[in-house]
NUGUSE-523704 format. One record per residue (C-alpha): x, y, z; residue in three letters; residue number from 1. Coordinates in steps of 0.02 Angstrom, whole numbers, padded with zeros to 5 digits. Layout:
<nodes>
        x        y        z   code   pos
        X        Y        Z    ALA   NUM
...
</nodes>
This chain:
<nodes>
        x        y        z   code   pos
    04416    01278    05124    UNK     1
    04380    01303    04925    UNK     2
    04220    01399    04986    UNK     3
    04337    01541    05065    UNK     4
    04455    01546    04952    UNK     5
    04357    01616    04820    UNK     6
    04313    01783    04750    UNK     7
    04124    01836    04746    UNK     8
    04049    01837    04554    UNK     9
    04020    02016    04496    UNK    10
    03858    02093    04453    UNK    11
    03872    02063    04268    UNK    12
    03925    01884    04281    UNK    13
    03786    01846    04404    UNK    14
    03657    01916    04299    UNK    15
    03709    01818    04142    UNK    16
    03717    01656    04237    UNK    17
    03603    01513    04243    UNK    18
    03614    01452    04412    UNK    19
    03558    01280    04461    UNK    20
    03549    01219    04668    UNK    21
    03536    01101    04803    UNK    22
    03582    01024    04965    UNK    23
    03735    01122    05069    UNK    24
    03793    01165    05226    UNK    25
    03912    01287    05323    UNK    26
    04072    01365    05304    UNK    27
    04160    01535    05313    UNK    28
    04121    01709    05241    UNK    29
    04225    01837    05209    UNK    30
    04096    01972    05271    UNK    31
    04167    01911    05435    UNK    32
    04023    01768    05485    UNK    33
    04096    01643    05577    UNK    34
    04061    01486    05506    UNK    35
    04023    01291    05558    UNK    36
    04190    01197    05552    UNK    37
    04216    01018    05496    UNK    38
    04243    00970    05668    UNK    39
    04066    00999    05702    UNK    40
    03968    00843    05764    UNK    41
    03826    00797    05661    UNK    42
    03681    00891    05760    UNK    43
    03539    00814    05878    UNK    44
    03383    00831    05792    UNK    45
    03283    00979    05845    UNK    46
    03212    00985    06015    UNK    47
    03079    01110    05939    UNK    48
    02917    01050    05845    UNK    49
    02938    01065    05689    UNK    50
    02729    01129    05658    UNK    51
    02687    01252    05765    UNK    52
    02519    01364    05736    UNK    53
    02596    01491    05893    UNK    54
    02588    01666    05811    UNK    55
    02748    01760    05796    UNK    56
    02807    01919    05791    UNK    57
    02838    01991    05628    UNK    58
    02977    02101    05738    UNK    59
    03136    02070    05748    UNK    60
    03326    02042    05688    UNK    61
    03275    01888    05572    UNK    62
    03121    01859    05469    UNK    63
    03022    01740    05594    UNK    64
    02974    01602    05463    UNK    65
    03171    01559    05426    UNK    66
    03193    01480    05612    UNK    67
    03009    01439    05646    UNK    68
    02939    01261    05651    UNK    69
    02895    01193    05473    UNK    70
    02722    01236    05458    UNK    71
    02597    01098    05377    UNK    72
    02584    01219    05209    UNK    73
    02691    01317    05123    UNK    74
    02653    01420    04962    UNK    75
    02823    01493    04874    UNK    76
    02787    01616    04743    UNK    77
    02932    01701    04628    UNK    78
    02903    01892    04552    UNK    79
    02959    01973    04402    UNK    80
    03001    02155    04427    UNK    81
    02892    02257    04273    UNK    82
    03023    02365    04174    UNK    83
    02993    02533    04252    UNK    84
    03030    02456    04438    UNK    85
    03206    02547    04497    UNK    86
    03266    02577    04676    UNK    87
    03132    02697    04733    UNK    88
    02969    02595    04671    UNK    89
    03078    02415    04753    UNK    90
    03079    02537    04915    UNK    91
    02881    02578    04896    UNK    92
    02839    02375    04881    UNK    93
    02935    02325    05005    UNK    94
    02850    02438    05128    UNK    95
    02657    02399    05070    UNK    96
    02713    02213    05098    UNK    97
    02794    02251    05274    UNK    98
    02621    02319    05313    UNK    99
    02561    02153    05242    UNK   100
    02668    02047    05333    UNK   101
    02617    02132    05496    UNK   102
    02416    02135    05469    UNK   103
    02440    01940    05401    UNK   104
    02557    01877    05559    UNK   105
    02442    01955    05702    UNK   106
    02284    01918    05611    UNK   107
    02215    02086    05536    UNK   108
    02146    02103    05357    UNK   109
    02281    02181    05257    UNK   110
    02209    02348    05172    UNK   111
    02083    02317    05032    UNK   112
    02068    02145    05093    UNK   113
    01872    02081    05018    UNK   114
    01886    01947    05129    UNK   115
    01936    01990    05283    UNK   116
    01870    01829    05368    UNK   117
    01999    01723    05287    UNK   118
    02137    01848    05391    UNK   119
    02203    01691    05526    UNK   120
    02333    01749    05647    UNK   121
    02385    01552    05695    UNK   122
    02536    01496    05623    UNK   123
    02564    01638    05489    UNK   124
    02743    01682    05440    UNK   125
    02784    01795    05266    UNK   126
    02995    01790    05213    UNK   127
    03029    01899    05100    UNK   128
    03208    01907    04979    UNK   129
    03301    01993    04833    UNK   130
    03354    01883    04681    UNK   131
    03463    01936    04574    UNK   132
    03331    02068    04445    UNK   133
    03301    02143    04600    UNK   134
    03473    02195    04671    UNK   135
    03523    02269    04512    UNK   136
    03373    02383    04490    UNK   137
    03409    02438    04662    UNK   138
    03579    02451    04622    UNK   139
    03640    02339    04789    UNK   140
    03773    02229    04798    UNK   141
    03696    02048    04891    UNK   142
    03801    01983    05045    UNK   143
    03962    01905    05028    UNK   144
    03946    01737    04925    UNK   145
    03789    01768    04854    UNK   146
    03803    01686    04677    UNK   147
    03706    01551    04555    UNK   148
    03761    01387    04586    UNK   149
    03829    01309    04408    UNK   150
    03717    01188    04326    UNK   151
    03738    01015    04354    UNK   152
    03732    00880    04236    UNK   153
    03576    00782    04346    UNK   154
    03480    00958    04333    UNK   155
    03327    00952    04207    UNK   156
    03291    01159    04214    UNK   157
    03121    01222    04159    UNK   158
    03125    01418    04169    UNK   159
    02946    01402    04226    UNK   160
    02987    01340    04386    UNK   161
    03164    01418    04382    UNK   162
    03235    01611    04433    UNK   163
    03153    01772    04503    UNK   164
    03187    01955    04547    UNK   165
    03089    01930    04715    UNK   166
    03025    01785    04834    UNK   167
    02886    01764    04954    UNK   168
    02880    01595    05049    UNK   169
    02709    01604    05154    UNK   170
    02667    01466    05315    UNK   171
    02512    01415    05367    UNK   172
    02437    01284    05470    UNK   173
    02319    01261    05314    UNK   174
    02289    01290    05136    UNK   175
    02151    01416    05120    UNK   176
    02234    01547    05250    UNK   177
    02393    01533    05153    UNK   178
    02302    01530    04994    UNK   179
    02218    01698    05059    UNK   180
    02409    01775    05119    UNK   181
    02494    01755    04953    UNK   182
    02317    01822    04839    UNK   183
    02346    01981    04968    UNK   184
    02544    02005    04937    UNK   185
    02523    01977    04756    UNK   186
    02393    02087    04734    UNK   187
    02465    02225    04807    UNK   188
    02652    02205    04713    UNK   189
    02529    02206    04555    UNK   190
    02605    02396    04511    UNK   191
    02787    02327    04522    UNK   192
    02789    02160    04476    UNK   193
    02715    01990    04408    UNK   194
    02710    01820    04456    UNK   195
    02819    01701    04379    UNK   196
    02821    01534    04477    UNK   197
    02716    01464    04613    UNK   198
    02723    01316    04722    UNK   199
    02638    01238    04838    UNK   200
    02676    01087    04971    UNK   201
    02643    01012    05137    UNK   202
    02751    00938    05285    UNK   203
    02673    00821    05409    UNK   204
    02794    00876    05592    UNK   205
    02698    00760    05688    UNK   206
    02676    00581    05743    UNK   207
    02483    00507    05769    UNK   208
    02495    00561    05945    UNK   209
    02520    00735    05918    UNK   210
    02711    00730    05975    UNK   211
    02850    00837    05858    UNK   212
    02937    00737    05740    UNK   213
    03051    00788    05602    UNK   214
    02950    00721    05445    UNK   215
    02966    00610    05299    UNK   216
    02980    00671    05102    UNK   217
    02885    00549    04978    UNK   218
    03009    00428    04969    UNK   219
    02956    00398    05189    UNK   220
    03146    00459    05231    UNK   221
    03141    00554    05384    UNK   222
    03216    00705    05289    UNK   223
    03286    00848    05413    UNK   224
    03400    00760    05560    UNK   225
    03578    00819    05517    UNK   226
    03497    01008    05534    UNK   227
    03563    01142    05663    UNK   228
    03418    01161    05791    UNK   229
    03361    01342    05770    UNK   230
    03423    01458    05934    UNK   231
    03599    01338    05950    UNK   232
    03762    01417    05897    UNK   233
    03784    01306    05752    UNK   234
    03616    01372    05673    UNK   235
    03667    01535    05688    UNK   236
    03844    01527    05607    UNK   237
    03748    01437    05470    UNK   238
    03604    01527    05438    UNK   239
    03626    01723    05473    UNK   240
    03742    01843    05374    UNK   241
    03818    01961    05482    UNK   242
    03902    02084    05372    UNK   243
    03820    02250    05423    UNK   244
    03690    02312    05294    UNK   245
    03636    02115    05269    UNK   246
    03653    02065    05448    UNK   247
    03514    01964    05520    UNK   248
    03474    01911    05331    UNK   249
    03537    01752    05254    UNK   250
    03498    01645    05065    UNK   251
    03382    01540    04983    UNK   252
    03399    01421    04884    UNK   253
    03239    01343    04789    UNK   254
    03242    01199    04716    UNK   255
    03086    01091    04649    UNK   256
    03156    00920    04651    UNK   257
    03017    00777    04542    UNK   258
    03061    00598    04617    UNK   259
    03027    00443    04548    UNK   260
    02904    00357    04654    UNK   261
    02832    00217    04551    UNK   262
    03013    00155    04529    UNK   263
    03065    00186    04693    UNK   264
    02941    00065    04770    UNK   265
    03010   -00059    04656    UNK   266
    03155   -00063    04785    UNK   267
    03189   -00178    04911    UNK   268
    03182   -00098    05094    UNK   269
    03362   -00127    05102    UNK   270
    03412   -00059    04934    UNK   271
    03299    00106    04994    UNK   272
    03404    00115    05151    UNK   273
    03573    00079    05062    UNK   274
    03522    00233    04940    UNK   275
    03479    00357    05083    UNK   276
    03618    00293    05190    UNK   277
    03478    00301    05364    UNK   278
    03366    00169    05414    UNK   279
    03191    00191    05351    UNK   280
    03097    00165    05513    UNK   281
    03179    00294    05623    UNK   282
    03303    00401    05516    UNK   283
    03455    00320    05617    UNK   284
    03610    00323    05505    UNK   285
    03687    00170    05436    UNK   286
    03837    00102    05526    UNK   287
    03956    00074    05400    UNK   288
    03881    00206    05278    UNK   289
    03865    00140    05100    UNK   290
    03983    00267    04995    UNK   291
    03861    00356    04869    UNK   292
    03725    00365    05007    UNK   293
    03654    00521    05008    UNK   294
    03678    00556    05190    UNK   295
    03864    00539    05176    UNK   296
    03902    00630    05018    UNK   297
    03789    00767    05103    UNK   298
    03898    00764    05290    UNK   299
    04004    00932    05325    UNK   300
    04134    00822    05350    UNK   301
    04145    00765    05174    UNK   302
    04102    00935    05096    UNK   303
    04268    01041    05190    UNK   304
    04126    01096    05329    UNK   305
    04002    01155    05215    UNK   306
    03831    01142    05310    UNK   307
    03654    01215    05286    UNK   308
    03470    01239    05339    UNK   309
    03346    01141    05265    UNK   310
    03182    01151    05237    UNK   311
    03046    01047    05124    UNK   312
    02861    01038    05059    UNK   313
    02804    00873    04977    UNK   314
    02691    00910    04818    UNK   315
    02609    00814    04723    UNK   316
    02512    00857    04555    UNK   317
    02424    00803    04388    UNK   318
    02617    00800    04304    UNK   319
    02739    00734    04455    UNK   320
    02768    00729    04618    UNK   321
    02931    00774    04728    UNK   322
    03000    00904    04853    UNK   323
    02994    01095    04852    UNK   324
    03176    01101    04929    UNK   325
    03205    01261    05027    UNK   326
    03390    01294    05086    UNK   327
    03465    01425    05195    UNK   328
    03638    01489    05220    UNK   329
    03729    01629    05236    UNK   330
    03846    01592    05076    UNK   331
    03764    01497    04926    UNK   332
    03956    01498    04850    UNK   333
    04038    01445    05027    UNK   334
    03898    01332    05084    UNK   335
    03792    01268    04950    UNK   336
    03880    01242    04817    UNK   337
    04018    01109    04850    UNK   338
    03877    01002    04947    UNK   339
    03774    01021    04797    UNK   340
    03932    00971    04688    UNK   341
    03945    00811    04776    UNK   342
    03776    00761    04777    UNK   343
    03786    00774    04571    UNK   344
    03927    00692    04558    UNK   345
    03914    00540    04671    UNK   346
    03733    00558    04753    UNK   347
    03622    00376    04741    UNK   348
    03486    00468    04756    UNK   349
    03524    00544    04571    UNK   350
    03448    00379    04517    UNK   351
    03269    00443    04562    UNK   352
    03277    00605    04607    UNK   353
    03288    00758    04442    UNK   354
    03303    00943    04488    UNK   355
    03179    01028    04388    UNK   356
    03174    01212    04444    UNK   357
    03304    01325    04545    UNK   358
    03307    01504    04600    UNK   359
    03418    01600    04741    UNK   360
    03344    01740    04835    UNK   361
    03453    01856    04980    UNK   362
    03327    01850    05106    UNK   363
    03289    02032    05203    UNK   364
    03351    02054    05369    UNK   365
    03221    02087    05512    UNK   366
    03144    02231    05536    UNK   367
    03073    02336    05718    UNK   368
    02900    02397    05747    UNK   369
    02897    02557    05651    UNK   370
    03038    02517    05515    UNK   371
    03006    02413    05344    UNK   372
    03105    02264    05264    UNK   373
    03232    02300    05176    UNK   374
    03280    02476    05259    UNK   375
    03467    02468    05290    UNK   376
    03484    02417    05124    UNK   377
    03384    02549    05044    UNK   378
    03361    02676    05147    UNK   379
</nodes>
């Protein structure tokens, strides 16, 4: 497979890139992760809900909020590191926010907090990664296959929604309590770093009647089936990197996708359906599968195996609305970049669909009660 074949970009090269992203999926590492083959059926959907206000555990070998249930907000918000930040000051933020994360999870004020009555413990998760600034002032090498993805010719970049040295990606079952989580983390990174980029979405993962369902973007496509159900074996060749300073961690890609809805509902049902390559009403795929549907060009089996993790928040604002795209892997070079290289090139969905920010993050490993992110790699 082209993704294993290749030879991780240096540090220099990385850093003078302008990386673009988007949809992906699994294959092999070379940090020794063993990865989802072509021969892979296409997965059930998840027999998890995919909302859940159940508080987790901060603790643990994985950041909670990779695997949890989509929650009904999410808030993503990009940092620039301020010049003087180098490996020691990166250690000192990452262990005020691991206090953070655990006083925001369990439902404690974090410290300093002036409104400690907006501290919620239901449905909180905080995941926390590197981008690229932020491994070079810490002078750390990311995992295996961590690289920008090259731009693509559909991509319409604005650096305002684009890059990052660090990420925070904050759930909540709703708006002010995650509104409350990020004004706390930011606050307290104030002596290291700066915002650069925030956004904000919803998912809807359930059905009138309270059951789980998998959710619909803006266009109504049930967006999520072909993903590995967290906890299966699949997921976890995906998702986690398991070379042994990043194991338990995995990537992010960001991607803030605008779509064209006035024109879209100029489509007939059929043409809308022919474009996604599922039927509209219940997400079943198409039987044959028009060629340039989006759910075939984005199949393992058409990408050499490739297969990732996705996760989405519809937005909507004053300028556009679309999809803040969130995709995990454990290689952005072995997994999300030929899917995303297929989807340019023959994707319907390219039609109405323009990628208008990107950024890719190496998301922390876990950490144990008594230990702070980002400790094997710093320490």
């Amino acid at each position: 497979m082209a993704g294993s074949e290749r030879t991780p970009l240096g540090r220099r090269r990385f850093l003078g890139y302008v990386g673009s992203a988007a949809a992906g999926a699994a294959a092999g590492s070379a940090g020794g992760a063993a990865w989802a083959s072509a021969r892979d059926p296409e997965p059930a959907p998840p027999a998890v809900p995919t909302t859940s206000e159940a508080v987790l555990s901060p603790y643990g070998p994985h950041q909670p909020g990779i695997a949890a249930p989509a929650p009904r907000v999410t808030e993503v918000v990009a940092l620039d590191l301020l010049p003087h930040v180098d490996r020691d000051a990166l250690g000192r933020l990452l262990r005020a926010w691991t206090g953070d994360v655990e006083a925001l999870t369990t439902g404690r004020p974090t410290p300093g907090d002036t409104e400690p009555w907006l501290a919620e413990a239901a449905g909180v998760t905080v995941t926390v990664g590197l981008g690229p600034g932020a491994l070079a002032a810490a002078t750390v090498e990311g995992p295996w296959g961590f690289g920008p993805v090259p731009p693509m010719r559909h991509d319409r970049l604005q650096e305002r929604w684009s890059g990052g040295d660090l990420v925070l990606v904050v759930g909540a079952p709703e708006g002010t309590t995650a509104a409350h989580a990020v004004r706390q983390l930011v606050r307290d990174a104030s002596p290291f770093a700066r915002q650069r980029w925030r956004q904000t979405g919803s998912w809807n993962g359930v059905d009138r009647a309270g059951r789980p369902v998998t959710g619909r973007n803006l266009f109504g496509q049930v967006d999520g089936t072909g993903n590995p159900a967290p906890g299966s074996d699949l997921f976890d060749r995906t998702v986690w990197v398991r070379e042994p300073r990043w194991a338990g961690g995995t990537t992010l890609v960001v991607r803030r996708i605008t779509m064209d809805l006035d024109l879209w509902a100029t489509l007939t049902r059929e043409e809308q359906e022919r474009a996604v390559g599922r039927r509209l009403d219940d997400g079943a795929r198409m039987h044959p599968m028009p060629p340039r549907a989006h759910a075939l060009r984005a199949r393992p089996a058409q990408n050499g195996g490739a297969r990732i993790f996705r996760k989405g928040a519809n937005y909507s604002t004053g300028e556009d609305s679309g999809l803040v795209f969130m995709s995990f892997q454990a290689s952005v070079e072995g997994q999300f970049v030929p899917v995303q290289t297929a989807l340019d090139q023959e994707d319907a969905l390219n039609e109405w669909t323009t990628a208008l920010g990107s950024a890719v993050f190496a998301v922390l490993p876990g950490f144990d009660e008594g230990d702070w992110l980002g400790s094997t790699l710093l320490s």
